[in-house]
C-alpha positions in Angstrom: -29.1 -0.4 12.4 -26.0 -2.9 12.6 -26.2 -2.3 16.9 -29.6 -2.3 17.4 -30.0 -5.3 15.3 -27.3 -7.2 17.0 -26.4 -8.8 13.8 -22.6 -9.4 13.0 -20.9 -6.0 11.1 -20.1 -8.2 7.7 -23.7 -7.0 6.8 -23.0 -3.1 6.5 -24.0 -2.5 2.9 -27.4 -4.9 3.6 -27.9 -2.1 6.4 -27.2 0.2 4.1 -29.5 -0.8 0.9 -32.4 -1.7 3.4 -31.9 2.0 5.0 -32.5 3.2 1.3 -35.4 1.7 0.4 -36.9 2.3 3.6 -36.1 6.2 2.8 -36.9 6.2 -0.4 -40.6 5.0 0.8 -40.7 8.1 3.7 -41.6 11.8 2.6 -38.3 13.8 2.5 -40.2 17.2 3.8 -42.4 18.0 6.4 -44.2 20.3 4.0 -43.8 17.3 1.3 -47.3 15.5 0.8 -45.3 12.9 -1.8 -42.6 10.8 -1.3 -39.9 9.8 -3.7 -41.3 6.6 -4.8 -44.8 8.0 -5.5 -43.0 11.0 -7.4 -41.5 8.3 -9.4 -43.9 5.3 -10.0 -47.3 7.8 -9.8 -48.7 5.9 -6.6 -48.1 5.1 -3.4 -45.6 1.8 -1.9 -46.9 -0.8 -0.7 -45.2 -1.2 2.8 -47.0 -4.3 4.1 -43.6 -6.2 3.3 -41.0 -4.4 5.2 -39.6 -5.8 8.5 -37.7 -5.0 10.9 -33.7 -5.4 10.3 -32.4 -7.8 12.1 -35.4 -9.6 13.5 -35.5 -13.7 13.8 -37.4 -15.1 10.8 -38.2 -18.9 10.6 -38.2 -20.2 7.4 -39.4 -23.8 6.2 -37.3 -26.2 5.4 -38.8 -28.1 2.1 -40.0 -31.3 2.2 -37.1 -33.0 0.3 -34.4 -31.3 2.2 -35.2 -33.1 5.7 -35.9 -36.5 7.4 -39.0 -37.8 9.4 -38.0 -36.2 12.9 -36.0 -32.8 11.5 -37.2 -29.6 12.4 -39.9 -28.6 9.7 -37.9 -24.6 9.6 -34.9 -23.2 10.0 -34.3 -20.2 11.9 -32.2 -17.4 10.2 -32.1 -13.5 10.6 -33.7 -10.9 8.2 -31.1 -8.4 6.8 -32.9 -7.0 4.4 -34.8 -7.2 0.7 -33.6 -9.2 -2.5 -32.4 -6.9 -5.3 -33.4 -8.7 -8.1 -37.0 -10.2 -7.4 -39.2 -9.9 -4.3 -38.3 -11.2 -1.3 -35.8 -11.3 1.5 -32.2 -12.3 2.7 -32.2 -14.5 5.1 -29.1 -15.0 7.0 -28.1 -18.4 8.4 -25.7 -18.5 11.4 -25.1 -21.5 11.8 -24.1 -22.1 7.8 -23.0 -18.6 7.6 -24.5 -18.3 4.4 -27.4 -15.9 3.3 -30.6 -17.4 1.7 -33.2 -15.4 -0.6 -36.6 -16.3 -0.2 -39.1 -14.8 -2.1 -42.5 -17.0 -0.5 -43.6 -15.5 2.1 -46.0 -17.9 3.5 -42.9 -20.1 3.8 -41.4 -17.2 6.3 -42.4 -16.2 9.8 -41.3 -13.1 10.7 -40.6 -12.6 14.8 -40.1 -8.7 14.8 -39.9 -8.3 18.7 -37.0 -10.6 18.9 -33.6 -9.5 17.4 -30.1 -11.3 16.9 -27.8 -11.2 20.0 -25.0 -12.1 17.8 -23.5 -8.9 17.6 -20.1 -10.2 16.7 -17.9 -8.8 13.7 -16.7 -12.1 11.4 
């Protein structure tokens, strides 16, 4: 995921937890009509909110945080889902730092486009 993705090889375990709850969402068997998470929580995910690893996403920059002519988003990299509420990490290159946002409206997602930034940091 870390090569396709082209994102930098600091972000292993992110690979890693998104790759688990990607599985954990995909039937285990071929002969297996129910997959883990239906076995668990008695009905099926919701997979409308996965992306793809690695992809650009544009996030919005909030009113207070810019001036008149600024750029009204910021764009980051998806690497994968928050842990403890709903929503993504973002990662900024440019601040190096990774952002959860859990509003998705304030998030566009560009899945055909991935990182070339490929470096490990």
């Amino acid at each position: 995921m870390l090569a396709h993705a082209g994102v930098p090889k600091m972000f292993w375990a992110k690979a890693i937890s998104t790759a688990v709850d990607i599985r954990n969402r995909l039937p285990r068997a071929v002969k297996d009509t129910k997959i883990p998470h239906e076995l668990w929580i008695g009905r099926k995910p919701n997979v409308s909110h996965m992306k793809v690893f690695g992809c650009i996403a544009y996030a919005h920059v909030e009113l207070e945080k810019r001036r008149k002519l600024d750029s009204k988003n910021e764009k980051m990299h998806f690497i994968g889902y928050s842990l403890t509420s709903k929503g993504y990490r973002l990662y900024h290159e440019n601040k190096r730092r990774v952002f959860v946002r859990t509003t998705r409206r304030d998030i566009f997602f560009n899945e055909q486009k991935r990182s070339n930034t490929g470096k490990s940091r």
